[in-house]
C-alpha positions in Angstrom: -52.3 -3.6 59.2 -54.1 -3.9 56.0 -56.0 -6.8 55.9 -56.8 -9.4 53.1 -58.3 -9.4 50.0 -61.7 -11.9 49.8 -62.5 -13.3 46.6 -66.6 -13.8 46.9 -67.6 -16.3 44.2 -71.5 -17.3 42.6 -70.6 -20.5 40.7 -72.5 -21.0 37.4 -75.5 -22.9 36.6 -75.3 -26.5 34.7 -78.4 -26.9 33.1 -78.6 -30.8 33.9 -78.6 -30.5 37.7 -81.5 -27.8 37.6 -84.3 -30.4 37.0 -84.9 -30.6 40.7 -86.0 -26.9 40.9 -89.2 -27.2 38.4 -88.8 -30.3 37.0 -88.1 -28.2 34.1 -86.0 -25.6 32.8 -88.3 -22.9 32.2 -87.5 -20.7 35.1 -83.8 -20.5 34.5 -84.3 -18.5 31.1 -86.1 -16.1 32.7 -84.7 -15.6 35.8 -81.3 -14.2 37.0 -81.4 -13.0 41.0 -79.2 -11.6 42.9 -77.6 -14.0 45.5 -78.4 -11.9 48.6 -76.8 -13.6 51.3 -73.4 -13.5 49.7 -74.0 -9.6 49.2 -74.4 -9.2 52.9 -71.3 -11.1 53.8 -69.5 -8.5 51.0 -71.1 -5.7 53.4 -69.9 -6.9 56.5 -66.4 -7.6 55.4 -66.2 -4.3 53.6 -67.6 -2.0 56.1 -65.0 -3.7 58.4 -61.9 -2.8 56.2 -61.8 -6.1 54.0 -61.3 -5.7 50.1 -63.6 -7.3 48.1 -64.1 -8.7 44.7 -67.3 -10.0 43.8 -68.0 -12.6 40.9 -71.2 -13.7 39.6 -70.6 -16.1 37.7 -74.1 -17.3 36.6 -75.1 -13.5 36.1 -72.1 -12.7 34.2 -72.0 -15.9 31.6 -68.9 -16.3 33.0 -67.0 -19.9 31.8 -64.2 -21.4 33.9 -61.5 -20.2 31.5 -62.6 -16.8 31.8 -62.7 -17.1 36.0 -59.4 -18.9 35.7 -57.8 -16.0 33.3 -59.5 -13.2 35.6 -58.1 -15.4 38.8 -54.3 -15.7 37.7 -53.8 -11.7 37.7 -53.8 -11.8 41.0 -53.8 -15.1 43.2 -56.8 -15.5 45.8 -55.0 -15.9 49.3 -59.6 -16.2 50.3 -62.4 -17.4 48.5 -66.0 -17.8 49.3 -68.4 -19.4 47.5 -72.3 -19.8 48.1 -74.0 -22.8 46.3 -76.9 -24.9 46.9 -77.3 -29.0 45.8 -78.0 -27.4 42.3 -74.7 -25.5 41.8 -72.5 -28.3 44.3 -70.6 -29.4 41.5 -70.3 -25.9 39.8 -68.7 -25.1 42.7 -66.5 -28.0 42.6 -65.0 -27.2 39.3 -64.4 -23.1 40.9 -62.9 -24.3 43.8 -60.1 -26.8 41.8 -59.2 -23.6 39.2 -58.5 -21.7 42.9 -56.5 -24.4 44.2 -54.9 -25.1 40.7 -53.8 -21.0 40.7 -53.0 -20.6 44.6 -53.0 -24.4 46.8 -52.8 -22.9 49.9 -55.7 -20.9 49.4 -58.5 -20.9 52.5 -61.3 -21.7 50.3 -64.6 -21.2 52.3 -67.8 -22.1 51.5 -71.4 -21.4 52.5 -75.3 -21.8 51.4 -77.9 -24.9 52.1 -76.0 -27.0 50.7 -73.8 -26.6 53.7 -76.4 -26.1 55.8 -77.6 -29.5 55.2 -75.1 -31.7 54.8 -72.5 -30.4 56.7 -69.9 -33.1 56.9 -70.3 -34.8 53.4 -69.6 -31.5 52.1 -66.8 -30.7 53.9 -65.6 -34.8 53.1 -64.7 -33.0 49.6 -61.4 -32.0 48.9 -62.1 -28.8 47.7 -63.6 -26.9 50.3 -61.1 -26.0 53.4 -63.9 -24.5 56.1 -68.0 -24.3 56.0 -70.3 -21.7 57.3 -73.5 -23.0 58.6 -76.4 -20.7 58.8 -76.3 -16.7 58.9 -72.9 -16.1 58.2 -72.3 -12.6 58.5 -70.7 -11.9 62.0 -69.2 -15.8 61.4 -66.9 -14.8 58.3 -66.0 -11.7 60.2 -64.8 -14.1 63.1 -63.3 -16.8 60.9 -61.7 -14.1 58.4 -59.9 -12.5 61.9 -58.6 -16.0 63.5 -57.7 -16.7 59.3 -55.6 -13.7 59.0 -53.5 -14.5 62.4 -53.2 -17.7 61.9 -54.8 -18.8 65.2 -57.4 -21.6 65.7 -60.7 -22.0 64.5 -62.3 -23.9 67.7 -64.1 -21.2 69.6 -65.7 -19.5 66.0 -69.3 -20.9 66.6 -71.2 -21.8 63.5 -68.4 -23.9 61.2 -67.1 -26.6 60.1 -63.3 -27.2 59.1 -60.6 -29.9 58.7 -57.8 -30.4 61.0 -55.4 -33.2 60.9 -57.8 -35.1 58.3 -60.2 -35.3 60.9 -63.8 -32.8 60.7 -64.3 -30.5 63.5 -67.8 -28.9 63.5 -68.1 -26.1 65.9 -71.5 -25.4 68.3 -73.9 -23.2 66.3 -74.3 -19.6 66.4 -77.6 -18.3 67.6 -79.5 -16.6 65.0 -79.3 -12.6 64.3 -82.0 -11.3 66.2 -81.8 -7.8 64.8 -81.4 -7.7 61.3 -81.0 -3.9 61.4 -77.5 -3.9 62.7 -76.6 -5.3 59.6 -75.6 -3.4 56.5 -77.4 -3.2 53.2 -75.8 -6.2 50.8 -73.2 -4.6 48.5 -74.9 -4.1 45.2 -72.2 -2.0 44.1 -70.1 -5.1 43.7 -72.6 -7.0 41.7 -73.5 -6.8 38.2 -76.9 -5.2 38.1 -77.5 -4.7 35.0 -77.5 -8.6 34.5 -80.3 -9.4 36.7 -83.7 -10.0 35.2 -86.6 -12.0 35.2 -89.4 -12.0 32.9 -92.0 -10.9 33.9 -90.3 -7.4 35.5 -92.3 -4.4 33.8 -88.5 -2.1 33.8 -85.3 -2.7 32.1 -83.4 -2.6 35.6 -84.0 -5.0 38.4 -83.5 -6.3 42.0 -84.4 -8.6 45.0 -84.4 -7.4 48.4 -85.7 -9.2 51.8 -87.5 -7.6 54.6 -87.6 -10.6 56.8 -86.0 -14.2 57.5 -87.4 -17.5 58.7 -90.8 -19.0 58.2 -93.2 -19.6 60.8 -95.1 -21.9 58.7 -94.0 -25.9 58.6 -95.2 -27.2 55.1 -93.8 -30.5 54.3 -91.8 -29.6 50.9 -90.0 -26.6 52.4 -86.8 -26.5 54.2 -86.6 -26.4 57.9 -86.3 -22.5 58.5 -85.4 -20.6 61.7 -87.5 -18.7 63.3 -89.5 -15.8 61.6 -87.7 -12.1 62.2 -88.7 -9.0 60.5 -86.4 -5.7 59.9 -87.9 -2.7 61.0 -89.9 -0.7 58.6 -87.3 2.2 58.4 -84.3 0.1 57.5 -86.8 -1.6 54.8 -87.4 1.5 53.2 -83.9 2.7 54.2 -82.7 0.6 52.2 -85.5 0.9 49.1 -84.3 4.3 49.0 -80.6 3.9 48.8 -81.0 1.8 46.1 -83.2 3.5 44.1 -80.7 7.0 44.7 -77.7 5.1 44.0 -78.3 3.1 41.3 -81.3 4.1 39.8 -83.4 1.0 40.4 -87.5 1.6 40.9 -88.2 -2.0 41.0 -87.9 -4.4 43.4 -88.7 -8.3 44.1 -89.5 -8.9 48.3 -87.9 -12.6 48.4 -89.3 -13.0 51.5 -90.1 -16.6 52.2 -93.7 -14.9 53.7 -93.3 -11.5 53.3 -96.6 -10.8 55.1 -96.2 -12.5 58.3 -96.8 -9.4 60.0 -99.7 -7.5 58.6 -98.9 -4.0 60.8 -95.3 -4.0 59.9 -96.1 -4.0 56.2 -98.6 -1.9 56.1 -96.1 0.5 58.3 -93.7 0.0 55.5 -96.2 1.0 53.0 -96.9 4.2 54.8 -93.2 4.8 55.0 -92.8 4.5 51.1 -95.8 6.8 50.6 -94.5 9.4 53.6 -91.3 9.9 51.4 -92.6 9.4 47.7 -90.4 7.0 46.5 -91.8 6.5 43.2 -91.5 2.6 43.0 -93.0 -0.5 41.8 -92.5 -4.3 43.8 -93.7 -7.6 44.2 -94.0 -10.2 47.5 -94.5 -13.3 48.0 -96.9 -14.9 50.6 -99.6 -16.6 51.8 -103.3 -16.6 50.6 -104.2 -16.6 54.2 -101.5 -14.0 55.6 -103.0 -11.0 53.6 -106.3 -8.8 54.1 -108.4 -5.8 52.3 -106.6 -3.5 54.7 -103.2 -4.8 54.1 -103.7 -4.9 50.5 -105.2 -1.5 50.0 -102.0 -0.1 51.5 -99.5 -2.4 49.7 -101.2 -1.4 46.4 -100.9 2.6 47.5 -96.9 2.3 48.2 -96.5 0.6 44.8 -96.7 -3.0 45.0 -97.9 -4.2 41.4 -97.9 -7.9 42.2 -98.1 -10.7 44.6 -96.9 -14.5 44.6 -99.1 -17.1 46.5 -98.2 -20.7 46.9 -101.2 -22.4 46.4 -99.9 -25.7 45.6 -103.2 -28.0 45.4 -106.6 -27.6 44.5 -107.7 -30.1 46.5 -108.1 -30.5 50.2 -107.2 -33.3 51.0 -103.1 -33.1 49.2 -103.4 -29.4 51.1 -103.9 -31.1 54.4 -100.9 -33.8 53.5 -98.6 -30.5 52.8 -99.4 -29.3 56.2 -100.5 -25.9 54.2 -103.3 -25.5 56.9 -105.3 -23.6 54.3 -108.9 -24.1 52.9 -110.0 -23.7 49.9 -112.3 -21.1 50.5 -109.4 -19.2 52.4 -107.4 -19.4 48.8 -110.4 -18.1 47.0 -110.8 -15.4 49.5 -107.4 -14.2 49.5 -106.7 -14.1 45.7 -110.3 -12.2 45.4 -109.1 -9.3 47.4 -105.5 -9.5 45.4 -107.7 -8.9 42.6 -110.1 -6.5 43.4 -107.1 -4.4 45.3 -105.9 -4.4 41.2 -103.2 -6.0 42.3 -101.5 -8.7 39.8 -101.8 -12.8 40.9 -99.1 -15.0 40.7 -99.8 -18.5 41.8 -97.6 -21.4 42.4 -99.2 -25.1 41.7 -97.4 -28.5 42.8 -98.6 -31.6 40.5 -97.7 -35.4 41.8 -97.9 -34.6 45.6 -97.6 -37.2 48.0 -100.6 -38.8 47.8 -102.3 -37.0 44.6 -104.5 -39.0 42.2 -105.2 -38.0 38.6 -108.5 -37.0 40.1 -106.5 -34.6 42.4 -104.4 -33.5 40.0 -107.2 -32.6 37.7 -109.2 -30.5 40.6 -105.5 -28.8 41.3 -105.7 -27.5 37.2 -109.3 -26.8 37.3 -109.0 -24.4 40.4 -106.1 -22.2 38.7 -108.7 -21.8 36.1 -111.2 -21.0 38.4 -108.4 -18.8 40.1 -107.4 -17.1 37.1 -104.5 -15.8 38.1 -102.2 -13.5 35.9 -99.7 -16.2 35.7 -99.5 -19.6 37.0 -96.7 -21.9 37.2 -96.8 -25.6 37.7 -94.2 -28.1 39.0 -94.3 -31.3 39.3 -92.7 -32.1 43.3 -89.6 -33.5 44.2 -88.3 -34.5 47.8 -85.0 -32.5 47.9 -82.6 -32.0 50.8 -83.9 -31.1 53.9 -87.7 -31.3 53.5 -89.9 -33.4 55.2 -90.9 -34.6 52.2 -87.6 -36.2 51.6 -87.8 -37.9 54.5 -91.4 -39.1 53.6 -90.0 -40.5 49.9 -87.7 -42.6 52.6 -89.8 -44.3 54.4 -92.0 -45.1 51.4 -89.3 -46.5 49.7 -89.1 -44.4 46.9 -85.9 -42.8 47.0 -82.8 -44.4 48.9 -82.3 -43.2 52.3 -78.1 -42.0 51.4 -78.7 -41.0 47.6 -78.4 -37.6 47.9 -75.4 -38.7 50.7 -73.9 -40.1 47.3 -74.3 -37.6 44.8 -72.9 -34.7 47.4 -70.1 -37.5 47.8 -69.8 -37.7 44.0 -70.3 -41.5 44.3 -73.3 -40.8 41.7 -73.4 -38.6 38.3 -76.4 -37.1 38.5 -78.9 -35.3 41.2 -81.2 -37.8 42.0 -84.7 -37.3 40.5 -87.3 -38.8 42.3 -90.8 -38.6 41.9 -93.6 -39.8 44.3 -95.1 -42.0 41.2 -98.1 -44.3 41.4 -100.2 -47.0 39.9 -101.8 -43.6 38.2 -99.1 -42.2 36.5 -95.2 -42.5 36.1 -92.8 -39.9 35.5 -92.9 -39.8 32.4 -96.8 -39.8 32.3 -96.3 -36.6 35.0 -94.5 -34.5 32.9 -97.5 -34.8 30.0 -100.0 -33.8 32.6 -97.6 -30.8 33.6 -97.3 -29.7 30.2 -101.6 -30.4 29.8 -102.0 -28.0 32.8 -100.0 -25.3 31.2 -101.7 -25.4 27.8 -105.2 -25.9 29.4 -104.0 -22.7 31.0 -102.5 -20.2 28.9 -104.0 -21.3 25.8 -107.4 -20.0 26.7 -108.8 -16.7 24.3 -109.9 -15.3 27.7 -106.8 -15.4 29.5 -104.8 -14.3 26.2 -106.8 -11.2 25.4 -107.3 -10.2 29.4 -103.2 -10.2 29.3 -102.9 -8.3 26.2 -105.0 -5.8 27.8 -102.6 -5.6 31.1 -99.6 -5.0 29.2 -98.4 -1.3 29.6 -94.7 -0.8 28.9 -92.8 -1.9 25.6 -90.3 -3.5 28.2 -92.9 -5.9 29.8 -93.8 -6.8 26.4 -90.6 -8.1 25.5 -90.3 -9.8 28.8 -93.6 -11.5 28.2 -92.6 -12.5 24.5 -89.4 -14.4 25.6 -91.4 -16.1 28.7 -93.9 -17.0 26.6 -91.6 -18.4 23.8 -89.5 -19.9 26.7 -93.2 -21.3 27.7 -93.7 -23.0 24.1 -90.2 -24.6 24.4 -91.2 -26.2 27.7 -94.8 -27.3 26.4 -93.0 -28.8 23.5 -90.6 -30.5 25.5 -88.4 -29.6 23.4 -85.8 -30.5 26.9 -86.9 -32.7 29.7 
């Protein structure tokens, strides 16, 4: 029997419900990723006999009127669509064109969003079924009991309607082995249309070597536990990608790529053992990397790393529940440096209990850092964070707001700021853009990047970020 066709959808992005990611817009000109997760379910379906068509919408520029023209020549009978609280209402507007074309369509959704709120998501009358957590081997499940009619009950991990009542099934233990999965299916996606400025090649991608977190910082989502592929499939997979598509470099989005020091470095000796001639980046910890590690992680090709250093001051670093010292930071970014590997750091201004003192040690010690690039946020309690749950009991967000904007009872994502007798939101957002120009307007840092620069590609990626930068210090949008 041939089985069904599935529609997998990316929604767009809507520039006014992206404040919540930087408090800005500056990171959405630069960067368009891959959405991984919904190029493993695309795998798993297609290696087990499902046809597939992929659409990125936010990659593509797509509009609705061109999804709901591509859509008509050939009526989804299955849709999935990933979103998080950014792209909820994105999705929204997908998921009524489907319906419009098709009403008995099975539209399935999936994503944090779902993930955290469940049941108000699945109160909307758009969405038909959700998949909460790793949804691979569920949408293999669901997509069988879908296709003979049968019921949905014993599929663990989802939530559905039935008789206008919510049924939420028990949840699926996590994948322990992320080998037995199959590489996400790039040849579906667009990828020519991923970027981000500050990639040194004209082609692009994202890959993950590891999921969960170990680590329990208070602005983070609550993540399963940490489990790493094995270094072969890693670099299995490097190698596919770069033979098949001719990609050489890659983005680890690894929440802490570096968990394991041996398995990296084993990775490493893996991409040196077969020459694969590539350049990558990770993102980690300041305190999850040493001279060995780095020494070997430069030698395979890595050009770059991230750190999330967040606070320049110990006290806001002890509130985040980073359990880092200062002197750790320092350490860590020294040997990043003097492995000549490139520093990216991550800084988090208006923190639960920051200070304009704070603050102003937090700007001081990325100067003192010196990273290649730093980027500065000003923090938020979203969704699922302690630190959402923190703004609660301190009364300064309500505790069902974000209930009410998933709901649609409210316009617009709710924006709240831990503000103080110090500084307001509006004062915030000065002292963000002060701690960019106090940055990147320096002679020294200027001419030390100039010097770094080595392809005419990275060039151009570094004249639109920092014209994208100017935009953002002139606030020309906020």
């Amino acid at each position: 029997m041939n089985k069904s066709k599935v529609i997998l959808i990316v929604p767009p992005v809507e520039l006014q419900y992206t404040k919540i990611l930087t408090k800005s817009n500056l990171f959405l000109h630069l960067n368009k990723y891959p959405a991984l997760g919904l190029g493993y379910i695309a795998a798993i379906l297609e290696k087990n006999g499902y046809p597939i068509r992929y659409i990125d919408m936010y990659a593509l520029n797509m509009t609705y009127t061109d999804l709901e023209r591509e859509l008509k020549q050939e009526a989804p009978k299955f849709v999935g669509i990933t979103f998080d609280t950014t792209t909820l209402i994105p999705a929204r507007k997908v998921a009524r064109i489907i319906r419009k074309i098709n009403p008995n369509c099975k539209i399935i959704v999936g994503g944090c969003q779902v993930n955290i709120y469940p049941r108000e998501t699945l109160q909307l009358e758009e969405f038909d079924i959700g998949v909460i957590g790793e949804g691979e081997c569920t949408m293999l499940e669901l997509m069988a009991k879908l296709e003979n009619n049968e019921k949905l009950h014993d599929v663990a991990g989802i939530i559905f309607k039935e008789a206008n009542k919510l049924i939420e099934t028990p949840p699926r233990p996590i994948i322990k082995n992320l080998d037995q999965l199959p590489f996400p299916a790039r040849h579906l996606m667009p990828l020519n249309q991923y970027c981000t400025d500050l990639s040194k090649t004209k082609l692009f991608t994202t890959i993950i070597s590891s999921r969960g977190c170990p680590y329990n910082c208070l602005f983070c989502l609550k993540n399963p536990p940490w489990r790493g592929r094995s270094p072969k499939n890693v670099v299995d997979e490097l190698e596919a990608v770069k033979n098949e598509f001719g990609i050489k470099e890659f983005l680890f989005i690894d929440l802490t790529m570096t968990v394991d020091k041996k398995r990296v470095i084993e990775i490493c000796k893996e991409i040196i053992r077969r020459k694969l001639d590539i350049i990558w980046e990770a993102q980690t910890r300041t305190d999850c990397v040493n001279q060995e590690l780095l020494h070997w992680m430069k030698s395979a090709g890595c050009m770059r790393i991230r750190f999330g250093i967040e606070s320049g001051d110990p006290r806001i670093l002890k509130i985040l529940r980073k359990n880092i010292s200062l002197k750790q930071i320092e350490q860590g970014i020294k040997w990043t440096k003097n492995a000549n590997l490139e520093v990216i750091a991550f800084f988090v201004l208006g923190c639960p209990g920051d200070t304009i003192q704070s603050i102003t040690r937090t700007i001081l010690f990325a100067k003192k850092l010196n990273p290649d690039f730093a980027f500065f946020g000003i923090a938020i309690p979203t969704p699922g964070t302690d630190m959402l749950e923190l703004a609660i009991e301190q009364g300064i967000i309500e505790e069902d707001m974000w209930i009410k904007f998933v709901r649609g009872e409210i316009p617009d994502i709710p924006l709240s700021r831990f503000e103080t007798e110090e500084y307001n939101s509006e004062k915030l957002l000065k002292i963000l853009r002060k701690a960019y120009l106090q940055f990147y307007f320096r002679p020294r840092y200027f001419f030390q990047r100039i010097r770094k620069i080595k392809f005419i590609s990275e060039l151009k990626n570094h004249i639109t970020g920092f014209l994208n930068l100017l935009v953002e210090i002139l606030g020309i949008h906020h």
